[in-house]
C-alpha positions in Angstrom: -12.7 3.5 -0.3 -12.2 7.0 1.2 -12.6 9.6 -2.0 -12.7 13.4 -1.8 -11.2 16.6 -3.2 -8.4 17.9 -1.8 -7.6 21.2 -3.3 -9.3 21.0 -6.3 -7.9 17.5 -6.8 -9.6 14.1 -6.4 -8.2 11.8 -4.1 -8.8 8.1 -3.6 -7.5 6.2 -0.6 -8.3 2.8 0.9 -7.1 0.0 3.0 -7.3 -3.5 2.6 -6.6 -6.1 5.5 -5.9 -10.2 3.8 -5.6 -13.0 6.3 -2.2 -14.4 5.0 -1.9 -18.6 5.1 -0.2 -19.8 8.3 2.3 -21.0 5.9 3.8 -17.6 5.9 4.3 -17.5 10.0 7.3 -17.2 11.3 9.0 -15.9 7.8 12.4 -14.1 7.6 12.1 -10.0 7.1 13.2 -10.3 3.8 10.9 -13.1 2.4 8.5 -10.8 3.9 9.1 -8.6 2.4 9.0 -10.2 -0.5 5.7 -11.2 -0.2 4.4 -7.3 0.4 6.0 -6.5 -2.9 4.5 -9.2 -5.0 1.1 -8.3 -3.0 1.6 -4.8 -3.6 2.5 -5.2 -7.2 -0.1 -7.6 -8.3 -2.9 -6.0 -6.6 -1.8 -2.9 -8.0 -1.7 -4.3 -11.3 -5.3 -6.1 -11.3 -6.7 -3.5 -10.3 -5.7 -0.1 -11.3 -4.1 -1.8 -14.5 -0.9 0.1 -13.4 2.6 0.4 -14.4 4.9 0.1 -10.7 7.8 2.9 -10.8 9.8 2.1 -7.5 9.1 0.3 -4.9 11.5 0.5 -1.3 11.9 -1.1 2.4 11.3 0.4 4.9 9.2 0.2 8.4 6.4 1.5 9.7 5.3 1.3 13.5 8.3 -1.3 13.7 6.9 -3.3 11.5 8.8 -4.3 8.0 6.6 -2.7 5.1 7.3 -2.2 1.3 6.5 1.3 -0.2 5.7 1.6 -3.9 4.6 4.4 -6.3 2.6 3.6 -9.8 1.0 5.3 -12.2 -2.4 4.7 -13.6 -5.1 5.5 -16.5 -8.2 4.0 -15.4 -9.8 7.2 -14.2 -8.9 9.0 -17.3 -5.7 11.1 -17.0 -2.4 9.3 -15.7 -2.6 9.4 -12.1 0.5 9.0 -9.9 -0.5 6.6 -6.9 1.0 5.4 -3.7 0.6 2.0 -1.8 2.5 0.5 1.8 2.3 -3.2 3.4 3.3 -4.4 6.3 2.6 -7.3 8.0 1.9 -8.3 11.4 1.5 -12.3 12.5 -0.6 -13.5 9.2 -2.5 -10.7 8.7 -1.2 -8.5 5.6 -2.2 -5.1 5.8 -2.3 -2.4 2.6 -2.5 1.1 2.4 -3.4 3.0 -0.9 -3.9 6.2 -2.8 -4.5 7.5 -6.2 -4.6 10.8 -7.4 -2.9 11.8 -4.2 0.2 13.4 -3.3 3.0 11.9 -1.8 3.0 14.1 1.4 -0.9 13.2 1.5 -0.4 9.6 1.7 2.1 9.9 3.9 -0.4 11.9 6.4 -3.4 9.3 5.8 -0.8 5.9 5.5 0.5 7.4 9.2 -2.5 8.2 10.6 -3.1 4.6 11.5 -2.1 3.1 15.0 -1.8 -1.0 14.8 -2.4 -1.7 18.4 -2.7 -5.4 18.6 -0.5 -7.6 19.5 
């Protein structure tokens, strides 16, 4: 976990890389997408004890990913927090932040390059 302040604001932001079953290989875009949202969701949930507010589709680096926003009190005040998936082969791969801004995790989420193959 990556924390710091950012104009007089604390930010949290991490990434977390799960080795997905090889049951899941091969799956249609949509079931995984599935998959990212119930990952995302869950996670969220367990840990931050959160309440989900939207979640979307979309891609990033060509690859199907799930986008979601939540809120959260475990650090005190509500925080507003942001979290992407994606998957590549059967390795699930998620992004987060709390406390941030939107445009924030968007710079951090985008400043990653998957280059396997």
């Amino acid at each position: 976990i990556l924390s710091d302040n950012i104009n007089g604001r604390d930010e949290s932001f991490s990434v977390n890389v799960l080795n997905l079953p090889s049951i899941y290989s091969g799956l249609s875009k949509s079931k995984e997408n599935t998959i990212l949202a119930l990952t995302l969701e869950t996670t969220a949930t367990a840990i931050f004890g959160t309440n989900t507010i939207s979640n979307a589709q979309s891609t990033f680096q060509g690859h199907s990913s799930e986008n979601i926003l939540f809120t959260t009190t475990k650090f005190g005040p509500k925080l507003n927090g942001y979290a992407r998936g994606f998957i590549v082969n059967n390795t699930e791969y998620l992004i987060w932040a709390v406390g941030s801004t939107k445009n924030n995790f968007e710079n951090f989420a985008n400043s990653f390059k998957y280059t396997a193959k």
